[in-house]
C-alpha positions as CSV (number, residue, x, y, z in Angstrom):
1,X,-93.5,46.2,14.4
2,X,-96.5,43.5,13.1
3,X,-98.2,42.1,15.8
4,X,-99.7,39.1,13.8
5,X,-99.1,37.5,10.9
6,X,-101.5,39.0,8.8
7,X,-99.5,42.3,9.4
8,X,-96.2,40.7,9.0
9,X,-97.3,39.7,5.3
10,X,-98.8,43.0,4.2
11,X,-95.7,45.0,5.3
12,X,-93.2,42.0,3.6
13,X,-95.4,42.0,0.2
14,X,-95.6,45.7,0.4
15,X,-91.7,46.3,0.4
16,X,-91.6,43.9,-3.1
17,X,-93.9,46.1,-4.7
18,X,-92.1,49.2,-6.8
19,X,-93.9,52.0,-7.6
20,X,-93.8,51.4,-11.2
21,X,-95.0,48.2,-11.1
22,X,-98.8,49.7,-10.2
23,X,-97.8,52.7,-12.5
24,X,-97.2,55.3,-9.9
25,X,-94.3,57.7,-9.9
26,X,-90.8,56.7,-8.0
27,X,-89.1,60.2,-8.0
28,X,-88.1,61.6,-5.3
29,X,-86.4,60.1,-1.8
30,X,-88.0,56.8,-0.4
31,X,-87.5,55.9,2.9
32,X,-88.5,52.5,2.5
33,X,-88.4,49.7,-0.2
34,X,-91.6,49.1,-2.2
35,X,-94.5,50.4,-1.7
36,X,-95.8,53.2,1.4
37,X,-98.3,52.5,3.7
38,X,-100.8,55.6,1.7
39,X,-100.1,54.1,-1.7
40,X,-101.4,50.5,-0.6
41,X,-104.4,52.5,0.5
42,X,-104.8,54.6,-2.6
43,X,-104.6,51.5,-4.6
44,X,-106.9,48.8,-2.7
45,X,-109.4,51.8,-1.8
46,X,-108.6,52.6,2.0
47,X,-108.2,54.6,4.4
48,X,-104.4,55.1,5.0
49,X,-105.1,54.7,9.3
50,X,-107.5,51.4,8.3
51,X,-104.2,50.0,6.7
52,X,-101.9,50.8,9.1
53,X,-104.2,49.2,11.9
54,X,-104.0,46.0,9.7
55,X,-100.4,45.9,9.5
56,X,-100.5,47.0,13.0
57,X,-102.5,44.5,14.1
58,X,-105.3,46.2,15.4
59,X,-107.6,44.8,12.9
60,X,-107.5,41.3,12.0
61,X,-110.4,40.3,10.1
62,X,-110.7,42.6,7.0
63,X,-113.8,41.5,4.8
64,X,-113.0,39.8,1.6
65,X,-113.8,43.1,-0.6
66,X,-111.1,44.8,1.0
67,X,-108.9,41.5,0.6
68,X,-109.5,41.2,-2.7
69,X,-108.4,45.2,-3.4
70,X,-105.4,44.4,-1.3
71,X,-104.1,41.3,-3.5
72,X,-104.8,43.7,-6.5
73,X,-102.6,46.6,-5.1
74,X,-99.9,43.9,-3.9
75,X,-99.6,42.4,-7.2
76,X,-100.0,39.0,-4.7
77,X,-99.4,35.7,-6.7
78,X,-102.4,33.0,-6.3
79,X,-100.7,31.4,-3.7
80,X,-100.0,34.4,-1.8
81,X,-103.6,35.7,-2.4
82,X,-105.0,32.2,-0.8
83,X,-102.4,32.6,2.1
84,X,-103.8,36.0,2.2
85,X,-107.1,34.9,2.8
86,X,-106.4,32.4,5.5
87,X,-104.8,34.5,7.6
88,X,-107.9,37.0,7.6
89,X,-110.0,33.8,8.6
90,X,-111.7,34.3,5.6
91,X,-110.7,31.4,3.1
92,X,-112.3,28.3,3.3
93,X,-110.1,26.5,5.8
94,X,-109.8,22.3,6.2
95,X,-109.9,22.2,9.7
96,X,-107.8,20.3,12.6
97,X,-109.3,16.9,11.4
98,X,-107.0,17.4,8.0
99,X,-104.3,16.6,9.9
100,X,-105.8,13.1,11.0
101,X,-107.3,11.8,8.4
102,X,-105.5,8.4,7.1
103,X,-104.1,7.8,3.6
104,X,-106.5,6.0,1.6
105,X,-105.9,2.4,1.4
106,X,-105.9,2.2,-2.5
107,X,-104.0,5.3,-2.9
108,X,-101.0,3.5,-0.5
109,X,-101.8,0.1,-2.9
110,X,-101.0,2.2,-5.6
111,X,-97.9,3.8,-4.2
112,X,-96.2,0.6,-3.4
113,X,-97.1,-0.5,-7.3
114,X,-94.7,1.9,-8.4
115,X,-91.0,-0.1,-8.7
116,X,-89.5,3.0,-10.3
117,X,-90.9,6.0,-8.8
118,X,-90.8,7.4,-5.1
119,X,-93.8,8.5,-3.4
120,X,-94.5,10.4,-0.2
121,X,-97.9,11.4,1.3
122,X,-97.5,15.2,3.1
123,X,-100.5,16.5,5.4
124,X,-100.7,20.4,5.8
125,X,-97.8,20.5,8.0
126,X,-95.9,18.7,5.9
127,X,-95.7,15.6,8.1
128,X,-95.1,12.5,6.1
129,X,-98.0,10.1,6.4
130,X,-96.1,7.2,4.2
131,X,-93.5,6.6,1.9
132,X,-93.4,3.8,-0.3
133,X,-90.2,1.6,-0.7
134,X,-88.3,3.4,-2.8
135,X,-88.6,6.6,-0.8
136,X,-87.9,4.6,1.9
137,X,-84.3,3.8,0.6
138,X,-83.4,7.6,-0.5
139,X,-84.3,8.5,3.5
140,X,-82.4,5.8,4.8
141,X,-80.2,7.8,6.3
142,X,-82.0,10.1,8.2
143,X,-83.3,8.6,11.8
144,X,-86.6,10.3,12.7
145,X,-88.8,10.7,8.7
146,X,-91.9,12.1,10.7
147,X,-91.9,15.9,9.4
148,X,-90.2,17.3,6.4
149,X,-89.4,20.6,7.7
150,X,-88.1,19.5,10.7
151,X,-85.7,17.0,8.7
152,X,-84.3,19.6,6.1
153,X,-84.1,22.2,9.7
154,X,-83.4,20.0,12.7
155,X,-82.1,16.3,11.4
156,X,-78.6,16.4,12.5
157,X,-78.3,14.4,8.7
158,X,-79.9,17.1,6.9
159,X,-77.0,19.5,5.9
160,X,-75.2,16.9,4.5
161,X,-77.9,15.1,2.5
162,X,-79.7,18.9,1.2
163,X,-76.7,19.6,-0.9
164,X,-77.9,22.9,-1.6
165,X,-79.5,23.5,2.2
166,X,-80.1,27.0,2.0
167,X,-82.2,27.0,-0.5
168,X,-84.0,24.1,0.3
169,X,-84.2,25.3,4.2
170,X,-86.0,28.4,2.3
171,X,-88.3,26.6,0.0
172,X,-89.4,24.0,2.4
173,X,-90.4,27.1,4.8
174,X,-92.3,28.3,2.1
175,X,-93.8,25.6,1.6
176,X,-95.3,25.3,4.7
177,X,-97.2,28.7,5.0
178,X,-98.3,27.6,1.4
179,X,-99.9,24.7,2.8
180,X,-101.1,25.0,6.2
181,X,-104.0,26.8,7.3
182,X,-103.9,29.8,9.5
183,X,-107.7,30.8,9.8
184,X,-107.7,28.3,13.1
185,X,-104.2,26.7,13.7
186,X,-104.6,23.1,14.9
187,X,-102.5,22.2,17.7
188,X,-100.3,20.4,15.4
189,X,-99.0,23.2,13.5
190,X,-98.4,25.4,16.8
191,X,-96.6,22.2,18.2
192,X,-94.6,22.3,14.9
193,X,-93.8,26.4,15.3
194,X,-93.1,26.3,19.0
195,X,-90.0,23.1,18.3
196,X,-89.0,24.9,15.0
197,X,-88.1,28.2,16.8
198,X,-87.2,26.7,19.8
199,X,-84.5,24.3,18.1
200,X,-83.5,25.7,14.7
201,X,-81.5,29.0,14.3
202,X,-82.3,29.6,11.0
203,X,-86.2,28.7,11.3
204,X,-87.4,32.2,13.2
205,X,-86.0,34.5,10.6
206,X,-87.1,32.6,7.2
207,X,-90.5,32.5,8.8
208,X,-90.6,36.2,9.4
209,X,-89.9,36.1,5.6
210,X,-93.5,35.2,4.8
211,X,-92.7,34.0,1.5
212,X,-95.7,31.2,0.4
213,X,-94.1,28.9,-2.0
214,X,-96.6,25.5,-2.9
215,X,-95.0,22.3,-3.7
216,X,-95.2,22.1,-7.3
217,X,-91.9,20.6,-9.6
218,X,-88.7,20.6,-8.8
219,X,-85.3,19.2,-9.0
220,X,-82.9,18.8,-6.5
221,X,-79.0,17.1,-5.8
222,X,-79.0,14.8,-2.7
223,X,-76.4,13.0,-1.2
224,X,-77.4,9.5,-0.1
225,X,-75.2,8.2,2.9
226,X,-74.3,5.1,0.2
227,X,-75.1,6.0,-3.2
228,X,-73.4,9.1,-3.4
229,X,-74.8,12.6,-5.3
230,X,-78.2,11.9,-6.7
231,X,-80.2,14.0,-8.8
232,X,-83.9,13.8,-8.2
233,X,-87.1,14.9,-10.4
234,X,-90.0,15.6,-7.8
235,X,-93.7,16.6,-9.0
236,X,-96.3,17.5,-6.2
237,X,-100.0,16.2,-6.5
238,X,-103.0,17.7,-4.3
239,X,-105.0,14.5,-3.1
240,X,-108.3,14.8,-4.1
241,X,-109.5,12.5,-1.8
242,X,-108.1,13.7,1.1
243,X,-108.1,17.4,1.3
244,X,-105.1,19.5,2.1
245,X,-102.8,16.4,1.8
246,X,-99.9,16.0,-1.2
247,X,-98.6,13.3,-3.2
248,X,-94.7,13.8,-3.8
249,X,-93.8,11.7,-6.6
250,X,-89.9,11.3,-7.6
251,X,-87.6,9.9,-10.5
252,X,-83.8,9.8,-10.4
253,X,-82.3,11.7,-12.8
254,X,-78.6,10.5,-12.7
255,X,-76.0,9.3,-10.1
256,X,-72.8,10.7,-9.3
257,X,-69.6,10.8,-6.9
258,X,-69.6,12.7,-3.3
């Protein structure tokens, strides 16, 4: 079994891969899904006992030439290939002050501007540093807003108000090894881990997933505790002034029963 997260993710991105997706031959019995350990090595130029020692775990800090062969050879996606990166400690990480540093003052004017639109600032660990009013409304019904993940996962409201809460139990996990960084964990994301597998069932096993999903555009049914089924248009913005944090912009699509 993986000893760190880096190995996890090599050994889950590996069984994706199918042999003919890098062009190599798939007769014959496989005894496991995707790719072998010696084909990885073939492909990103390693030795086959280097690579196991990185899934393994007894190497954890692989330079970035051998990185970059290994995103080749696991056909990983940009955000996997960044997530990559940071878990080698070799991606240029924001640092435990990302997770402290306020919401602009103009860019919180400007939220509140918007009549129409919701808006929620995330930090890296996908706390929420401020809604405007209209986001305020569509989470009236949940009593703790301080970290999404924990309120799709742990809010005794969210089941009920994610109608489809598989899925976004999935995403929003993915979205959170998308975003934070791994290269030094700050003690809020550990804090964040530690409650998540301590107090959600489902948490320990989606992590172990290592899928690395970023925010981007999505739409989604809710069911507000007044308003009934809602359908909701969210687009994700990277805040330029404030590194590592998002901008979560919505629009209601349509209103129903339920």
């Amino acid at each position: 079994m993986p000893r760190t997260e880096l190995g996890g993710f090599l050994m889950t991105r590996r069984a994706k891969v199918t042999p003919e997706v890098v062009g190599m031959p798939a007769a014959g019995e496989r005894r496991v899904p995707g790719l072998r350990r010696d084909e990885v090595a073939a492909i990103a130029g390693l030795s086959v006992d280097y690579y196991r020692s990185l899934e393994q775990g007894k190497e954890t800090r692989p330079s970035e030439v051998i990185l970059a062969g290994l995103s080749q050879a696991l056909r990983l996606t940009v955000a996997e290939e960044r997530h990559l990166y940071a878990l080698a400690g070799a991606a240029r990480r924001l640092g435990a002050e990302a997770t402290v540093q306020p919401v602009p003052v103009e860019l919180l004017n400007l939220m509140d501007s918007w009549s129409d639109s919701g808006a929620i600032v995330l930090d890296p660990v996908l706390d929420v540093l401020a809604m405007n009013a209209k986001a305020r409304e569509l989470f009236a019904g949940f009593g703790e807003t301080a970290n999404l993940v924990e309120m799709v996962l742990l809010a005794p409201e969210g089941r009920r108000f994610f109608v489809e809460w598989e899925a976004s139990a999935e995403e929003t996990v993915a979205n959170l090894r998308a975003s934070a960084d791994f290269a030094v964990a700050p003690a809020r994301l550990r804090e964040l881990l530690g409650r998540l597998k301590a107090e959600s069932p489902e948490f320990p096993g989606l992590w172990e997933r290592h899928d690395v999903w970023p925010k981007t555009h999505e739409t989604k049914v809710l069911r507000h505790p007044t308003r009934g089924l809602l359908s909701i248009d969210f687009h994700a913005f990277n805040v330029a002034s404030v590194p590592g944090h998002q901008l979560l912009i919505y629009q209601e699509k349509g209103v129903g029963e339920g």
